[in-house]
C-alpha positions in Angstrom: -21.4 56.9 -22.0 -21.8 58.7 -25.4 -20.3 56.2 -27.2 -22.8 54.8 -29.1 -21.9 51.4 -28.0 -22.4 50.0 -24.5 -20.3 47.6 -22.6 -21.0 45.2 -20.0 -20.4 42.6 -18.0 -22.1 39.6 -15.7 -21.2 38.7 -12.2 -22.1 35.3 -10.7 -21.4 32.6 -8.4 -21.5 30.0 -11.3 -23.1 29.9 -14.8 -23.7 26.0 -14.2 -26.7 26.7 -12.1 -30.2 26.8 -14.3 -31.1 29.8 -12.4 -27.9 32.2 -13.6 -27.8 30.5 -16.8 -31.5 31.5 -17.4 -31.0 35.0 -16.4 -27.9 35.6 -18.2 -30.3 34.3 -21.6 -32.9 36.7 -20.7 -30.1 39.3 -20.9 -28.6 38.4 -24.1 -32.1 37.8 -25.4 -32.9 41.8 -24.2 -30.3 43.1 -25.2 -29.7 41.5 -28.9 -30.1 44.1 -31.7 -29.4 47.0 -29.7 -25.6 48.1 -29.3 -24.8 46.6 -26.3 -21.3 44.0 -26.2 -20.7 41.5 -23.3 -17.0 42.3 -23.0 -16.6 39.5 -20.2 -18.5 37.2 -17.5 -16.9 36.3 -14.1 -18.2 33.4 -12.1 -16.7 34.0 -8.3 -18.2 30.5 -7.0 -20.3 31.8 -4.1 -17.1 33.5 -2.8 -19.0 37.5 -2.1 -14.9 38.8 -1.7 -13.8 37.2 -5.3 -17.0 38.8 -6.2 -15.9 42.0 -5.7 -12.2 41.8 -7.4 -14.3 40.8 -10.3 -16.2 43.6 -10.7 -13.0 46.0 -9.8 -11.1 43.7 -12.1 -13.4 44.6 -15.2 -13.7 48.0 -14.3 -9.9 48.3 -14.4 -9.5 46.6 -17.3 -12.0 48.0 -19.4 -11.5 51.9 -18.5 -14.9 52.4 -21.5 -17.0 49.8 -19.7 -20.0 51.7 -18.5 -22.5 48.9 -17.5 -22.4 46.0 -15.1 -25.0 43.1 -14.4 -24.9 41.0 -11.3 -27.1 37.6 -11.3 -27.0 36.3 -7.7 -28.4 38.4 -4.8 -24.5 38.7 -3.2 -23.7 40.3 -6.6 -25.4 43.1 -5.2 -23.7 44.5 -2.5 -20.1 43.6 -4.3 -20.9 45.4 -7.3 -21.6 48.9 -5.5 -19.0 48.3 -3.1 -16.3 47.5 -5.9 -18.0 51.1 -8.4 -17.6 53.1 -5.0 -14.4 52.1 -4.1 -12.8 52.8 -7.7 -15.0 56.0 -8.0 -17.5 54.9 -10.7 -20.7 56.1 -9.0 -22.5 57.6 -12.4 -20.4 56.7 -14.4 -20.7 52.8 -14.4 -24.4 51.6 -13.9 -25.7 48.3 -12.5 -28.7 46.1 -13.0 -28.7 43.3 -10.3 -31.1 40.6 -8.8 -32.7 40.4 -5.2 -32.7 42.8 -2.4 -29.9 42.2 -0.7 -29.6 45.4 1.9 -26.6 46.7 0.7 -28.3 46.5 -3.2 -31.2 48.4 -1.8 -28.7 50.8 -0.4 -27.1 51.5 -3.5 -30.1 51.9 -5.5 -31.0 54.8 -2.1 -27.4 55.9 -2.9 -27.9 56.1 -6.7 -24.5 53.5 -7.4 -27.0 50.7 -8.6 -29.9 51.9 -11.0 -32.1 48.8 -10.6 -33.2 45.5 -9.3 -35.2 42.6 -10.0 -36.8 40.7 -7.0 -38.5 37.7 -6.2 -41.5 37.4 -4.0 -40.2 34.6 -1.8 -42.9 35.4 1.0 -45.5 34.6 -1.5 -43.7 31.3 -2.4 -44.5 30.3 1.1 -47.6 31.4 1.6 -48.5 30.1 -1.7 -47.0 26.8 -0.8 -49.0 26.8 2.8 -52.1 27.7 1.2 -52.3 25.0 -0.9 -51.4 22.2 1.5 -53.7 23.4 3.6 -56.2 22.8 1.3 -55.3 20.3 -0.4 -55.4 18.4 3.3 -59.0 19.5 3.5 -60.4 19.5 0.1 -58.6 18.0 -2.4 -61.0 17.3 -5.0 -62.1 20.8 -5.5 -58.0 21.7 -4.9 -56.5 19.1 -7.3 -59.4 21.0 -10.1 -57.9 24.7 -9.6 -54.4 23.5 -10.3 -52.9 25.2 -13.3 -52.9 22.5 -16.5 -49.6 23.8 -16.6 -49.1 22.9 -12.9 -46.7 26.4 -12.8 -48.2 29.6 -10.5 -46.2 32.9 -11.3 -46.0 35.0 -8.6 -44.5 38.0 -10.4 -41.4 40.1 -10.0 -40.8 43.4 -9.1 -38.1 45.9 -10.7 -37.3 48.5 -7.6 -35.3 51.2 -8.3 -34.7 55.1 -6.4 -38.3 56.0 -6.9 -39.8 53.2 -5.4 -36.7 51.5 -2.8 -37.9 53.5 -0.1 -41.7 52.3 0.0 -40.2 48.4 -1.2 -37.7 48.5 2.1 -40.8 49.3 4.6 -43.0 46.8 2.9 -40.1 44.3 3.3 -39.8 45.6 7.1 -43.4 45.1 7.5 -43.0 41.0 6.2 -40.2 40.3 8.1 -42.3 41.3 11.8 
């Protein structure tokens, strides 16, 4: 990985949805000036076994690729399943999205480096809370909303210093 130049790729189920599309811009936007190439993107249409011949795919055809990026939560799992199974652990790394079990379980194993996850139980809690009142006060309600009318609830990047404490909070939301 001494190179000098880094090479990567993207996994997804399809580049025509806004959500991958936006990710894979905040990627190119990070990673634009620094020497980083995109050798190729793969789109598996929601299909988690094509997912993982992509990734072993790229890997086998680009022996000096030494960093992957999946963009839908199954990308995950596929991605250290298809770096184990060709014997890549360390030596190709992998920035992915969600928390998947079998992503957190490679960041515990050390195959994936890091994630970036959503806080879907706030969406809903968010979502209930306003509703609720909304149904019971919704002068004072309609007055807090954003003027942008958008609420970000954050993300959180997990990696193997923090997976372990990230799985039992997860554990504890799912009760």
């Amino acid at each position: 990985m001494g190179s000098g130049i880094w090479k990567r790729d993207s996994f997804v189920g399809t580049l025509a949805a806004d959500n991958a599309a936006q990710r894979l811009q905040g990627i190119q936007d990070a990673i634009e000036g620094h020497k980083i190439e995109i050798v190729d993107r793969r789109e598996d249409n929601t299909d988690r076994a094509k997912a993982r011949s992509n990734v072993e795919d790229i890997i086998n055809a680009h022996p000096d690729l030494n960093l992957v990026a999946g963009l839908w939560s199954y990308n995950g799992p596929a991605i250290a399943a298809a770096i184990e199974a060709l014997g890549k652990k360390g030596k190709v790394l992998a920035a992915v999205f969600d928390e998947e079990e079998g992503t957190l379980q490679g960041i515990a194993n050390g195959t994936i480096q890091v994630t970036v996850v959503q806080k879907p139980f706030q969406f809903g809690y968010l979502a209930s809370k306003w509703m609720h009142e909304l149904s019971t006060k919704p002068e004072e309600t309609l007055k807090n909303i954003p003027p942008n009318k958008e609420i970000d609830t954050g993300v959180e990047v997990i990696n193997k210093d923090n997976v372990a404490e990230f799985r039992q909070r997860l554990a504890e939301l799912k009760k």
